[in-house]
C-alpha positions, 0 to 999 in steps of 0.5 A: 512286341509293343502295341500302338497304345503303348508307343510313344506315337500314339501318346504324342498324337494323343497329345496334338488332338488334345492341343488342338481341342484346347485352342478350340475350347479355350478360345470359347472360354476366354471370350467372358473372362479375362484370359489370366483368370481363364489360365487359373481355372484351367490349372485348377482342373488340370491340378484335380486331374493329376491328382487323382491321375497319380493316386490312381496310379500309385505313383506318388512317392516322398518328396525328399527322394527327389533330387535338387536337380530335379526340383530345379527343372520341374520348376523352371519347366512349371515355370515355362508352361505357366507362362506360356499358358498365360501368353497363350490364352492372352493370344487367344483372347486376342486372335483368331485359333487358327492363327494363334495355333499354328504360332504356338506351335513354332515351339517344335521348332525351338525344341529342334533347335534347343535340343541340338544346342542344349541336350545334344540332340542331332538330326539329319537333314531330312529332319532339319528339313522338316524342320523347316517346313513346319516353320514356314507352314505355321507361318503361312497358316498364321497369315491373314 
């Protein structure tokens, strides 16, 4: 029997309480330094902290048993994270966390909708339903 700290659930509200203290903390950060620069430091520790994290773990392994495919994706995702980091800290800059927060987080609904489209996801209408909740309240939440 799984125990919580081994569910998917834990690690994905993990996950959230640590999103939010980035907003938080990175909205503090930016407010001296130009939020690009803000970006590169925080990849710096973030790239310190995996480092050591997969040391840790033993989980390194040769390069040349990853496959092109794999490479290709954790590439455009490295891409995709990069830039969203850089339009994310740019918002922070320039916004109110409460505001840019709720806006970022639209991405769960672009990950429904993606991964119905791309991946072959399906979700009820109860899920769709959520769906479209969160979508309206990031909305609301983002409104002045």
């Amino acid at each position: 029997m799984k125990t919580f700290v081994g569910s998917w659930q834990f690690w994905a509200l993990g996950a959230a309480v640590f999103a939010a203290l980035t907003a938080i903390f990175a909205k503090v950060g930016v407010s001296a330094v130009h939020s690009d620069l803000a970006t590169l430091i925080r990849t710096v520790v973030i790239l310190a902290i995996i480092a050591l994290v997969v040391t840790a773990g033993n989980a390194w392994q040769p390069l040349e048993t990853i496959s092109s495919k794999t490479w290709l994706f954790l590439v455009l995702s490295g891409l995709a994270t990069g830039a969203s980091w850089l339009c994310y800290f740019r918002a922070l800059q320039l916004g109110d966390a409460a505001q840019v927060a709720p806006l970022d987080k639209l991405s769960v609904v672009m990950v429904a909708v993606f991964g119905t489209l791309f991946l072959g996801e399906r979700l009820s209408a109860v899920n769709w339903l959520g769906v479209v909740l969160i979508a309206g309240g990031a909305i609301l939440v983002a409104l002045r």
